[in-house]
Phi, psi and omega in degrees: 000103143017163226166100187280128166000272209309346169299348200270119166261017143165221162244118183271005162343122167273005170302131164312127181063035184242354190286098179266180202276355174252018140340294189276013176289333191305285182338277177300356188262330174280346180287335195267333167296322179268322161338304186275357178268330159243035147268297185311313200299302174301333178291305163339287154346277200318304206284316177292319166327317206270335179295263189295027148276295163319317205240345198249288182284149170285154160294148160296113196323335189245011173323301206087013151229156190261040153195137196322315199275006175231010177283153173287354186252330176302323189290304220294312216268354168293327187285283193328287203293300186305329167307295189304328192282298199295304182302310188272012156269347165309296184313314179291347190264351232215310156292326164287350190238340177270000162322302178303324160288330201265290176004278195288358168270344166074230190286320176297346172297112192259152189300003198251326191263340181265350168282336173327303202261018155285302175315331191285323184298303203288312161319314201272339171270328150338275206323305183302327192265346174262335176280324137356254153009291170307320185273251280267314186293314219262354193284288198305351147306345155300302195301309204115144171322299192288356173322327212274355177321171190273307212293034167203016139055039173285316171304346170304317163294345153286318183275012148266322165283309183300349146316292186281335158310315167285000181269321162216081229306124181287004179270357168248358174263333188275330137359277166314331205268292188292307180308319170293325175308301215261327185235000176080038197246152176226170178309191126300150162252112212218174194259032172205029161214000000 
């Protein structure tokens, strides 16, 4: 099928000044795929923990309680990892919608709005990538020793985001991020910012 004009937002020349800014919007829309890709993965993580937590794990012989699901450090850290979950699905839900504005502004999209909402995008994959990290790492102080056997695979989850993660080191996203923070600054618009 044909590829209409009017189908084109724009050109990825890498020639100076030929990138306009909702071009490059593809960039922050793909970055918000992996936020939600590694947001699902901690949740998944969380929701199977809580599942052999539920169904599974022993209480600690010195709880004082008869069940895992009433120990007091199991809720705190359940509490803890669901705050962590809840909070970057906000920032992704924050990120998705000012994504959805530089969208609906087309061509009228300026390079001041379209760097807003990279620094908005580059924040929520920070986020997504250290809670992600965390939940996935940290599920298993729930679960129990014997959680960790392979046949109930819990280690997948950590080794599928730490994985993915290293392919676009979130340490140049918390960057952009300090930078805008601190001198107002936005990235270049590159097919990774």
């Amino acid at each position: 099928m044909p590829v209409a004009a009017d189908d084109i937002i724009g050109s990825l020349s890498e020639e100076e000044g030929t990138l306009s800014p909702f071009a490059t919007l593809v960039t922050p829309a793909i970055q918000l795929v992996f936020v939600h890709f590694y947001l699902g993965i901690a949740e998944g993580a969380l929701a199977a923990a809580a599942d052999y937590t539920r169904d599974t794990t022993r209480p600690w012989l010195l709880s004082g309680v008869d069940s895992a699901t009433q120990d007091p450090y199991t809720l705190a850290t359940y509490g803890e990892l669901a705050v962590s979950a809840r909070s970057v699905r906000l920032l992704a839900d924050h990120a998705a919608e000012a994504v959805q504005r530089g969208i609906d502004r087309g061509q009228d999209l300026t390079a001041e709005e379209r760097g807003e909402i990279a620094v908005t995008v580059a924040a929520a994959k920070v986020a997504a990538t250290q809670a992600a990290l965390d939940i996935t790492a940290r599920i298993l102080e729930v679960t129990g020793a014997r959680s960790t056997a392979s046949a109930h695979g819990f280690d997948r989850f950590w080794r599928n985001v730490r994985t993915h993660t290293l392919h676009d080191p979130v340490a140049y996203k918390l960057r952009e991020v300090g930078d805008h923070y601190l001198n107002g600054a936005h990235a270049p618009f590159t097919l990774y910012t």
